[in-house]
N, CA, C and O atoms as a MOPAC input file, in Angstrom:
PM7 MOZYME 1SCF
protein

 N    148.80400 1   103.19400 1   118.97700 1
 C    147.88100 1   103.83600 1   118.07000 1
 C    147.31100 1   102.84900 1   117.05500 1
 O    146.16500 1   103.14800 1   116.71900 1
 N    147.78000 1   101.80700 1   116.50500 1
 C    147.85000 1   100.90600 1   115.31300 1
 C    146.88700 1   100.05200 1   116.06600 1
 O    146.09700 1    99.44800 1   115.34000 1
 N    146.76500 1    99.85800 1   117.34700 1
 C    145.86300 1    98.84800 1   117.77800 1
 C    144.65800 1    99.65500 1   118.65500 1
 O    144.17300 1    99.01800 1   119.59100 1
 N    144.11700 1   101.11000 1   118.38600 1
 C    143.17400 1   101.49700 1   118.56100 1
 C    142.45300 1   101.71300 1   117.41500 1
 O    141.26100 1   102.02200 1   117.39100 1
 N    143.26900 1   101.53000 1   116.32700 1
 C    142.70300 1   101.66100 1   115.02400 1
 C    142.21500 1   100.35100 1   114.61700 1
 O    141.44200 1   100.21200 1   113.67000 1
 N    142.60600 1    99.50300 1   115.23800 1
 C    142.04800 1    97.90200 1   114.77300 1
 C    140.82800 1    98.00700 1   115.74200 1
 O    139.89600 1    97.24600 1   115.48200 1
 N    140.69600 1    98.81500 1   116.79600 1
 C    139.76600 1    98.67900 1   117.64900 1
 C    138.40500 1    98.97700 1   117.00400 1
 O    137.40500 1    98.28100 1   116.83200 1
 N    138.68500 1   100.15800 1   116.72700 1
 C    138.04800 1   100.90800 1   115.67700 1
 C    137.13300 1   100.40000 1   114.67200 1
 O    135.91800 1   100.54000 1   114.53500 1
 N    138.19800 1    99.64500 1   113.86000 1
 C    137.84500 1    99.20200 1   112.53700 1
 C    136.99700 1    97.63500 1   113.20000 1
 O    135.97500 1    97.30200 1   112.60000 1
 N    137.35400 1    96.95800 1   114.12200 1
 C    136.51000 1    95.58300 1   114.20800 1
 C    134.98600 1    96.63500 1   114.97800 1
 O    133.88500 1    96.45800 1   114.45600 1
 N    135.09400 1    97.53000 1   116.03600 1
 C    133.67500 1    98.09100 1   115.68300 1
 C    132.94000 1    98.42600 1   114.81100 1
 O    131.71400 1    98.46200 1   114.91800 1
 N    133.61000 1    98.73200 1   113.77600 1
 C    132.61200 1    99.16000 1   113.19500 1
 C    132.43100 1    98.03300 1   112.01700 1
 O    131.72100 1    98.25400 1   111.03600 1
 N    133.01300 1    97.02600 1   112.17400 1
 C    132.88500 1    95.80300 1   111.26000 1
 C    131.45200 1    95.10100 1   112.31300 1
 O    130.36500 1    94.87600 1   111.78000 1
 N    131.69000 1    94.83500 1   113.78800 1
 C    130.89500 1    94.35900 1   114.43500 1
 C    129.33300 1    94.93700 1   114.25600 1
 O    128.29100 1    94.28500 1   114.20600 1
 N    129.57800 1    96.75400 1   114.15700 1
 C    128.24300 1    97.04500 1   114.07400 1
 C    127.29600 1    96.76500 1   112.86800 1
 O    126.07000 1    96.68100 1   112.80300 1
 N    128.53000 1    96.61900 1   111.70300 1
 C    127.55000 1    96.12800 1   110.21600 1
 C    126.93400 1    94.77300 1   110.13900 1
 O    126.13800 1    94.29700 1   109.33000 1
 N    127.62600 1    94.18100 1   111.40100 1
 C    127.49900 1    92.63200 1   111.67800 1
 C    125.52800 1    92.88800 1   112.29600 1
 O    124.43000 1    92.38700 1   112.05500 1
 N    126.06300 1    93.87800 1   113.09100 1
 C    124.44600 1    94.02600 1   113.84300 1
 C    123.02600 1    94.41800 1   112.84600 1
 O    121.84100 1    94.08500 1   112.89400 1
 N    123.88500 1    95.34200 1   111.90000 1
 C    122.78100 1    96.17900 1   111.17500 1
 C    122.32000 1    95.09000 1   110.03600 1
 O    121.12200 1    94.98800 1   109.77400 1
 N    123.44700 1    94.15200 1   109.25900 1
 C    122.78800 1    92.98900 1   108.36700 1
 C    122.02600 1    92.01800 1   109.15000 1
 O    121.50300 1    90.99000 1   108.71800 1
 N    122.02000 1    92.48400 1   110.42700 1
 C    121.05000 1    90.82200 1   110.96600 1
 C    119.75000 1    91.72000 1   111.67700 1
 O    118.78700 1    91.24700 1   112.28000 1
 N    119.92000 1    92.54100 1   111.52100 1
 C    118.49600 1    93.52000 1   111.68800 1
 C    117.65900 1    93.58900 1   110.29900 1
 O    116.43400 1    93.58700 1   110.17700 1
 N    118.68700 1    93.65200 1   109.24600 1
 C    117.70100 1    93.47500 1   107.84300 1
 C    116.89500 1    92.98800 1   107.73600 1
 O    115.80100 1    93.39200 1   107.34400 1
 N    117.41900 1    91.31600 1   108.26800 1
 C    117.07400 1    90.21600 1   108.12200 1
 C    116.12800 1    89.94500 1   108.85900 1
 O    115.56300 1    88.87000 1   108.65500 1
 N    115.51300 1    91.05600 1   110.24400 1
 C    114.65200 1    90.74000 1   111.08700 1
 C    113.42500 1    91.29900 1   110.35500 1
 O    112.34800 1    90.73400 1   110.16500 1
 N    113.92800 1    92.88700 1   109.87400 1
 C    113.24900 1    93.72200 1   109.09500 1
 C    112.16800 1    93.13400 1   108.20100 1
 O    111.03200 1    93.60700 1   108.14500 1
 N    112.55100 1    92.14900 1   107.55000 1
 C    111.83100 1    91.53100 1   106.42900 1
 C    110.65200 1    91.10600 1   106.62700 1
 O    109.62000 1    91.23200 1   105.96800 1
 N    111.08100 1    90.14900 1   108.41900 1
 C    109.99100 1    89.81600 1   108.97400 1
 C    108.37200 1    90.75800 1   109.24800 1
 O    107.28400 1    90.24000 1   109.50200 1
 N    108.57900 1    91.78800 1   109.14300 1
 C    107.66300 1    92.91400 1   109.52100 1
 C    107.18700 1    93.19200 1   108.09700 1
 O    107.60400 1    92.60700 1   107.09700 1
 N    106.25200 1    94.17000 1   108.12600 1
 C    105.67200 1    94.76300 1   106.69400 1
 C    106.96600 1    95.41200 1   106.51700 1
 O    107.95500 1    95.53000 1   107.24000 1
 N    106.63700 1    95.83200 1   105.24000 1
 C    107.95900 1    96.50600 1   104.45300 1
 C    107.05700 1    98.20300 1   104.81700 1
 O    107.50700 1    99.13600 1   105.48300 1
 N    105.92900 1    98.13200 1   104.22800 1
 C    105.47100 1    99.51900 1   104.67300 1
 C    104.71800 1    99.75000 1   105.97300 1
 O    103.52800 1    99.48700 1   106.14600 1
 N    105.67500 1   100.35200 1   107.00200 1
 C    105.34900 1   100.32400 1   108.09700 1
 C    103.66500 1   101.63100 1   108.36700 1
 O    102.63800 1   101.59500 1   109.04400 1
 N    104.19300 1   102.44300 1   107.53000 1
 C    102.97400 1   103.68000 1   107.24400 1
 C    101.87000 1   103.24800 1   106.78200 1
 O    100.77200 1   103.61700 1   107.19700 1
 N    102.06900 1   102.37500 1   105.82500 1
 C    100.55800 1   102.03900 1   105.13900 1
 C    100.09400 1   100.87300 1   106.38100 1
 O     99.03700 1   100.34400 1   106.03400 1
 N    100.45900 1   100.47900 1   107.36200 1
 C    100.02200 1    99.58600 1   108.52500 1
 C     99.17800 1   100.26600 1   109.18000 1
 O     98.01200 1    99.95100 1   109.42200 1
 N    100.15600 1   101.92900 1   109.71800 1
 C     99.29500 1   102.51400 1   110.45600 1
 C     98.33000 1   103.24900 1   109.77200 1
 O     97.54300 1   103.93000 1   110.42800 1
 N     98.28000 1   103.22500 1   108.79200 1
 C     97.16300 1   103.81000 1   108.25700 1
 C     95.88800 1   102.89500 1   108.27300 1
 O     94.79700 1   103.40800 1   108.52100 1
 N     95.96900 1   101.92000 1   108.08600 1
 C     95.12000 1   100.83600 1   107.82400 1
 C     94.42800 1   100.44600 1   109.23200 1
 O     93.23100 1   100.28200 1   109.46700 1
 N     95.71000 1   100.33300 1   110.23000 1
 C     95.22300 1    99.61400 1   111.08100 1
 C     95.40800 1   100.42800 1   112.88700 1
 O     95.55200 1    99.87300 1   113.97700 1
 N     95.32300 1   101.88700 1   112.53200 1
 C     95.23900 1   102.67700 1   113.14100 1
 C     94.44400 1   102.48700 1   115.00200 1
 O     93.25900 1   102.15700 1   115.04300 1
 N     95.02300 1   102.66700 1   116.03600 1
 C     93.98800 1   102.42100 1   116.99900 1
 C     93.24000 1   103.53800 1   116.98700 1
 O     92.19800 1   103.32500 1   117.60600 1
 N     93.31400 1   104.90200 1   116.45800 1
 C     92.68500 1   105.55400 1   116.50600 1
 C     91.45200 1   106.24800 1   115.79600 1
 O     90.58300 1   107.05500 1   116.12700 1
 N     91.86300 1   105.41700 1   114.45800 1
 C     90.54200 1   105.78000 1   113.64800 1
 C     89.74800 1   104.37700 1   112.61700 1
 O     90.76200 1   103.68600 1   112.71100 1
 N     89.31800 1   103.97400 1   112.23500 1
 C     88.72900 1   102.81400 1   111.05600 1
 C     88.49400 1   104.15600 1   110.23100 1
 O     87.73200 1   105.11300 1   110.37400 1
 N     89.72400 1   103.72800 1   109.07500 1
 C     89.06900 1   104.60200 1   107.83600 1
 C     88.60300 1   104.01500 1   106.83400 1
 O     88.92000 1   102.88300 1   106.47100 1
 N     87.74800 1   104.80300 1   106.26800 1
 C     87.49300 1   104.33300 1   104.55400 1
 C     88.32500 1   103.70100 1   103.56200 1
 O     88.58800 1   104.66400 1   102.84200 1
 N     88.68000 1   103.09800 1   103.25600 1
 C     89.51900 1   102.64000 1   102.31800 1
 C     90.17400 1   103.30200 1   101.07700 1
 O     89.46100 1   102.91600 1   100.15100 1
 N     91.02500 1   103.99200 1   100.62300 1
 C     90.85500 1   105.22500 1    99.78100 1
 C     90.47500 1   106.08000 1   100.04400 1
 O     90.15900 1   106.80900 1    99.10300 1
 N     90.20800 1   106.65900 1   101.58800 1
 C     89.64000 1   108.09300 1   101.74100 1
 C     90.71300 1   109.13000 1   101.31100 1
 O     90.15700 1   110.17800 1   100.98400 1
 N     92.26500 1   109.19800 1   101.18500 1
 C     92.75000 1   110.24400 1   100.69800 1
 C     92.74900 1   109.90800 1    99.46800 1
 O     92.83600 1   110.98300 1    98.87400 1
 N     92.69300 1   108.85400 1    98.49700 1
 C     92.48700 1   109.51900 1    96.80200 1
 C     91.19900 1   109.61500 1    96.72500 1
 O     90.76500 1   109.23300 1    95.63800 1
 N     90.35400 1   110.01100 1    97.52700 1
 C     89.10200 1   110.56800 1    97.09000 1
 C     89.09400 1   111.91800 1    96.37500 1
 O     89.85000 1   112.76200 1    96.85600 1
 N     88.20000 1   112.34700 1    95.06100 1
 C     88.24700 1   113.24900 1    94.52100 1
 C     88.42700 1   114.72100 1    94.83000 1
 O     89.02300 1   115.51500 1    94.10300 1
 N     87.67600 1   115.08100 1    96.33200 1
 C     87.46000 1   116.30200 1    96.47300 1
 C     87.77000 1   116.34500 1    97.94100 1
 O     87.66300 1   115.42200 1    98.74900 1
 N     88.34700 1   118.10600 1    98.23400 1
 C     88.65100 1   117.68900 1    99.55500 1
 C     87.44700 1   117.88400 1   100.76000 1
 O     87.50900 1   117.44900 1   101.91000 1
 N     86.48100 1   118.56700 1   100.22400 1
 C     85.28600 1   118.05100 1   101.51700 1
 C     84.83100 1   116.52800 1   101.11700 1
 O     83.64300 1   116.51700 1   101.43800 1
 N     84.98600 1   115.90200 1   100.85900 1
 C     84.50800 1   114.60700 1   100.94000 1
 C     85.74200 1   113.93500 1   101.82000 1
 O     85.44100 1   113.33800 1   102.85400 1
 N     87.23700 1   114.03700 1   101.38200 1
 C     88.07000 1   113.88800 1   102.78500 1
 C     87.83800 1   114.95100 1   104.18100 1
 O     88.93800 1   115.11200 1   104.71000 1
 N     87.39400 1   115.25900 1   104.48200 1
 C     87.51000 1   115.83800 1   105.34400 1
 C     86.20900 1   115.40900 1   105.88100 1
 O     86.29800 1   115.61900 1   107.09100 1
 N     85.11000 1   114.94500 1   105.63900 1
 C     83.77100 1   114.62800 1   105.81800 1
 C     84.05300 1   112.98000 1   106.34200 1
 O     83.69500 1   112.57300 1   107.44700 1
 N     84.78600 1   112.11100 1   105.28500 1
 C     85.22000 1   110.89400 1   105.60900 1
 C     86.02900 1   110.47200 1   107.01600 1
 O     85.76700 1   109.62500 1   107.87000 1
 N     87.09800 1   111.40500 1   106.88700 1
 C     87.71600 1   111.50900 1   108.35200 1
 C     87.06200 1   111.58300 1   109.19300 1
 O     86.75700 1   110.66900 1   109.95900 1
 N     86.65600 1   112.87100 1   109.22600 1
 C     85.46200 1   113.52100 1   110.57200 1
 C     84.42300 1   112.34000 1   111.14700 1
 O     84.34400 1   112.03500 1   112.33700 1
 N     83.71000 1   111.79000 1   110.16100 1
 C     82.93200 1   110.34600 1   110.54400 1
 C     83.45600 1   109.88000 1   110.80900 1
 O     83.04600 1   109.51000 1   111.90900 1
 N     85.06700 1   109.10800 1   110.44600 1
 C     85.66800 1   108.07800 1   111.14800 1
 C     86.11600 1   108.69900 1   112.54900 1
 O     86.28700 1   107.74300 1   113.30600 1
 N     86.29900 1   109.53800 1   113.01300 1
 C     87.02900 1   110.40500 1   114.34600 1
 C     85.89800 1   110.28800 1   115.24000 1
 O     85.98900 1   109.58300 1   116.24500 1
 N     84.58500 1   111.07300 1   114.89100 1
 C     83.43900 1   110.69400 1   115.86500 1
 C     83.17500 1   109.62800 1   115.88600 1
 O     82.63000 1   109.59900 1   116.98900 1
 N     83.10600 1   108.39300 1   115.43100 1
 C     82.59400 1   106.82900 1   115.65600 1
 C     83.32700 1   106.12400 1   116.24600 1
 O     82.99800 1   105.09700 1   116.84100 1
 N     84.71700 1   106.70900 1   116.13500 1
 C     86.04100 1   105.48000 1   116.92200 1
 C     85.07400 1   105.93000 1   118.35100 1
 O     84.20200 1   106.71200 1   118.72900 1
 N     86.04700 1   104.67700 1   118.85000 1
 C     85.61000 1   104.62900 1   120.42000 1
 C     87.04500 1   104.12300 1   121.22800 1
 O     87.23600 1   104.00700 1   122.43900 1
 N     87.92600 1   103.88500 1   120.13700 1
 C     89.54700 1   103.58700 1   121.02200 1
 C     90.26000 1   105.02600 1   120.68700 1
 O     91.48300 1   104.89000 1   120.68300 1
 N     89.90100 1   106.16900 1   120.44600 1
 C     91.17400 1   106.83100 1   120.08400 1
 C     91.03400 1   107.37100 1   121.18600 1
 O     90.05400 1   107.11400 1   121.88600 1
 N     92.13300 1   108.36400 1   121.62300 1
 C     92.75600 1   108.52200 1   122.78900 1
 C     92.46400 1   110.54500 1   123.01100 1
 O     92.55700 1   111.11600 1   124.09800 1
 N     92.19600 1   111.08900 1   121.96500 1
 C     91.93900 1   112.47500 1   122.06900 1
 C     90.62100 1   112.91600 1   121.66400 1
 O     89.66800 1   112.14000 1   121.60600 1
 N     90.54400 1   114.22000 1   121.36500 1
 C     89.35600 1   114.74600 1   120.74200 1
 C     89.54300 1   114.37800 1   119.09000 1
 O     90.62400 1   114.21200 1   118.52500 1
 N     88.18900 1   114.29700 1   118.47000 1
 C     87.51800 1   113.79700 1   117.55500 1
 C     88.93400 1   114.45900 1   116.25000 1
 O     89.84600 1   113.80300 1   115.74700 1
 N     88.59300 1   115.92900 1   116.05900 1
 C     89.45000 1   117.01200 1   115.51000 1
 C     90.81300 1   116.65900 1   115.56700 1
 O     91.31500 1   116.50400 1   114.45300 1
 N     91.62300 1   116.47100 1   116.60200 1
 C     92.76200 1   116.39400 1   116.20700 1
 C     93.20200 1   114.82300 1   116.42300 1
 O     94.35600 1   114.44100 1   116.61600 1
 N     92.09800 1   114.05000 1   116.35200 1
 C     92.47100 1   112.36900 1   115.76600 1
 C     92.19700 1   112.75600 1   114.28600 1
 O     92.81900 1   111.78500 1   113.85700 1
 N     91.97200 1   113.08700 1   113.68300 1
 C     91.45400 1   113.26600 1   112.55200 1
 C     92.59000 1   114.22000 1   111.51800 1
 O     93.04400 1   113.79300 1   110.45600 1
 N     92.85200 1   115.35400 1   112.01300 1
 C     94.02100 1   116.00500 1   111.75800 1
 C     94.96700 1   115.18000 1   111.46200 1
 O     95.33200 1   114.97100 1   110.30500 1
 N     95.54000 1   114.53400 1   112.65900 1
 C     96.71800 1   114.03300 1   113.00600 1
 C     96.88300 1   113.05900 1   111.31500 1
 O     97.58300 1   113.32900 1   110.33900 1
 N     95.93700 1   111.91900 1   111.54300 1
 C     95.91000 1   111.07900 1   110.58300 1
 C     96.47500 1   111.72400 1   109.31600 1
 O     97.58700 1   111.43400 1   108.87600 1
 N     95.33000 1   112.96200 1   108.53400 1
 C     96.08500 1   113.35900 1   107.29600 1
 C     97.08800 1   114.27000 1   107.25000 1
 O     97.58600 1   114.75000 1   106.23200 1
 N     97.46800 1   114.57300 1   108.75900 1
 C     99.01600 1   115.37500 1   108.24800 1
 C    100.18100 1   114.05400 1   108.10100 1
 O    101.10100 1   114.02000 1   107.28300 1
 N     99.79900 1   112.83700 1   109.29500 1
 C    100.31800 1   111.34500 1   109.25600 1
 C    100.99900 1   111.38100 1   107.51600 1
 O    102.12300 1   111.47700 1   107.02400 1
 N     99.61800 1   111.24600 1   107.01000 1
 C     99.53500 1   110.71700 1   105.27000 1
 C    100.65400 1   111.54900 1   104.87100 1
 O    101.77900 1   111.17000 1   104.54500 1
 N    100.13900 1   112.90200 1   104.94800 1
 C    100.69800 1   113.84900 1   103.78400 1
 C    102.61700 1   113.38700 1   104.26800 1
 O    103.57300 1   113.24100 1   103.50600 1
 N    102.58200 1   113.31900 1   105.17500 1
 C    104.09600 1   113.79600 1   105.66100 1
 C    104.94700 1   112.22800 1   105.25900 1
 O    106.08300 1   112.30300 1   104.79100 1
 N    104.34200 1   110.95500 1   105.46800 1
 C    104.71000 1   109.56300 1   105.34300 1
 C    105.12200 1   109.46300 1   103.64300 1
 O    106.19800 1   109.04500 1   103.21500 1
 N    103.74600 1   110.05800 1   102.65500 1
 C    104.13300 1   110.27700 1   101.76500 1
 C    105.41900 1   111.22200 1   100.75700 1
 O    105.73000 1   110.96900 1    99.59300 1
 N    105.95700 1   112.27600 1   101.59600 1
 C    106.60700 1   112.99600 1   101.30700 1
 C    106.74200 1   113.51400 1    99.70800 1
 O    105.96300 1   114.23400 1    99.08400 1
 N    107.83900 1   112.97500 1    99.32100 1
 C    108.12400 1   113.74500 1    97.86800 1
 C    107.47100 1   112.88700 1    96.91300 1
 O    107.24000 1   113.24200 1    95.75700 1
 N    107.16400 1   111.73700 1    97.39800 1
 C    105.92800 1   110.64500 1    96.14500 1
 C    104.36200 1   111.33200 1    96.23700 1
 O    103.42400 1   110.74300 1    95.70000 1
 N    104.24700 1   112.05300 1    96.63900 1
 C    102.81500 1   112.70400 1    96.80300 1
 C    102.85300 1   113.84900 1    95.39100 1
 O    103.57900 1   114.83300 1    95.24600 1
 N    101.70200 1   113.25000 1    94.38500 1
 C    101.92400 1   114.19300 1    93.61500 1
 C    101.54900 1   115.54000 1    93.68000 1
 O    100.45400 1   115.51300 1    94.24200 1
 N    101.85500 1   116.80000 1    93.40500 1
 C    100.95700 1   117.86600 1    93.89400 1
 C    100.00600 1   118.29700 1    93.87300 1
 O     99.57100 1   119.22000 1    94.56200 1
 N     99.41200 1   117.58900 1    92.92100 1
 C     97.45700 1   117.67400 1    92.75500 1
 C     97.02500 1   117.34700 1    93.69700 1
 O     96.09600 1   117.89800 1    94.28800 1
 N     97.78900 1   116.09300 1    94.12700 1
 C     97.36800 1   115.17500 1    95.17500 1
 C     97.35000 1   116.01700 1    97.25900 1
 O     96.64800 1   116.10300 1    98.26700 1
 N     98.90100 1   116.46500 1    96.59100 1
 C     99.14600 1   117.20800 1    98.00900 1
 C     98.25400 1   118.14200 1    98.24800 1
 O     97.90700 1   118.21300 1    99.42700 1
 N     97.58800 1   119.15700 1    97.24300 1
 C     97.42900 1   120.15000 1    97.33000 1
 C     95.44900 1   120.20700 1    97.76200 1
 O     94.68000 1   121.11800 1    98.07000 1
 N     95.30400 1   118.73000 1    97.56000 1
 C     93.80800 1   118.15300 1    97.76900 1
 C     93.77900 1   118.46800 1    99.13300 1
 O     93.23600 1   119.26800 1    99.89500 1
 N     94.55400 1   117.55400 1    99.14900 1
 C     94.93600 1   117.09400 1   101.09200 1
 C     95.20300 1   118.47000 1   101.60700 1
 O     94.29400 1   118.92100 1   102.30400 1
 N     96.20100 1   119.20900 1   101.43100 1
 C     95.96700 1   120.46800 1   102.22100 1
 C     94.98400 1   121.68500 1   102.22300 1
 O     95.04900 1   122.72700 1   102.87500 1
 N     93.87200 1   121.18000 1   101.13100 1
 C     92.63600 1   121.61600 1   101.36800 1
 C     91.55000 1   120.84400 1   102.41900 1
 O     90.61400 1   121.30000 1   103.07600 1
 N     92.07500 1   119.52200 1   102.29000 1
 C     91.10700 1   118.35500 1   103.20300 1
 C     91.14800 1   119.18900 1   104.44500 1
 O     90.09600 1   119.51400 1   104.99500 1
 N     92.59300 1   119.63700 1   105.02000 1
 C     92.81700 1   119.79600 1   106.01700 1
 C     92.07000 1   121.32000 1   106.77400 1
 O     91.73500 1   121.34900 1   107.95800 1
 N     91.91900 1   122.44000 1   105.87300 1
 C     91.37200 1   123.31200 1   106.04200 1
 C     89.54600 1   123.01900 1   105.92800 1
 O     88.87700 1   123.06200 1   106.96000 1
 N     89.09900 1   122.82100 1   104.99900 1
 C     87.68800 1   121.45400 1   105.55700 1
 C     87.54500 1   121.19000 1   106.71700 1
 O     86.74400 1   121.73500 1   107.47700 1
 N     88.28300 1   120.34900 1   106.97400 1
 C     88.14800 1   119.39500 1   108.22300 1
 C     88.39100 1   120.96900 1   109.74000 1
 O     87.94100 1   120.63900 1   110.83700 1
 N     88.66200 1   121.58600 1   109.70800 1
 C     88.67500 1   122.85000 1   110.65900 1
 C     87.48200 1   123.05200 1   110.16600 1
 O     86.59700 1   122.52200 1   110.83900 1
 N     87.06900 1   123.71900 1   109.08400 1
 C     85.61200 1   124.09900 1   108.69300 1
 C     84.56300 1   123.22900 1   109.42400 1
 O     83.84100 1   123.61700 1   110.34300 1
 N     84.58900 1   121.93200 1   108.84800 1
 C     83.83700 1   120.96300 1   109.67900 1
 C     83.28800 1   120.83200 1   110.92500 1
 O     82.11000 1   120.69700 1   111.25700 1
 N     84.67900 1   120.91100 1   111.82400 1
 C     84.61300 1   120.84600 1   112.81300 1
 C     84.28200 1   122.56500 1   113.69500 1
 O     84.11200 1   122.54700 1   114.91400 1
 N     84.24400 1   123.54800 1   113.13600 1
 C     83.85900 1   124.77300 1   113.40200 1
 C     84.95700 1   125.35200 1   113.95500 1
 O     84.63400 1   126.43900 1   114.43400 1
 N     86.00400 1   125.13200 1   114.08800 1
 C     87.42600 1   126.00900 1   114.34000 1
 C     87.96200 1   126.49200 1   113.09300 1
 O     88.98800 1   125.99600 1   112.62800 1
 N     87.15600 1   127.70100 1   112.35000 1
 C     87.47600 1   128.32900 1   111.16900 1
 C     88.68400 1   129.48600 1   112.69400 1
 O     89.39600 1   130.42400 1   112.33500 1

């Protein structure tokens, strides 16, 4: 028993061995993996600041242009466009202030308007 417990214990010494040298790979990469795909999305070129834009038909107008003009995204216009600001809202989680959230989940009802799936 005493030497399944050493078994034990050097696994799970070995696996912290794995997870500090993954840190260390980690670093190598952006730190914000979300704000990458936001930026550098294959599916849409956005505006720069299109979600702290003031109002939410102007996000939802911004998107919508970027969704019809891509020419790499992989679905319909609407739900490349969707996808992106539920992406935001959800990446952001509890740092999203609620003025802020509450923009965006108007953007999102817009952007149905927009696109004519009221």
């Amino acid at each position: 028993m005493a030497h399944a417990r050493k078994t034990t214990h050097s696994r799970k010494t070995a696996a912290r061995g794995k997870t500090s040298m993954r840190g260390s790979a980690k670093r190598a990469t952006p730190k914000r993996w979300s704000q990458r795909v936001t930026k550098e999305s294959d599916a849409l070129d956005l505006m720069q600041g299109v979600f702290k834009l003031a109002s939410a038909k102007k996000i939802a107008a911004s998107l919508k242009r970027s969704a019809e003009h891509s020419s790499r995204r992989k679905t319909g216009a609407y739900r490349s466009a969707l996808s992106m600001l539920t992406f935001y809202i959800n990446r952001a989680g509890k740092t999203l202030p609620k003025t802020q959230r509450s923009r965006l989940e108007r953007a999102k009802v817009e952007l149905k308007r927009a696109f004519g799936r009221e």
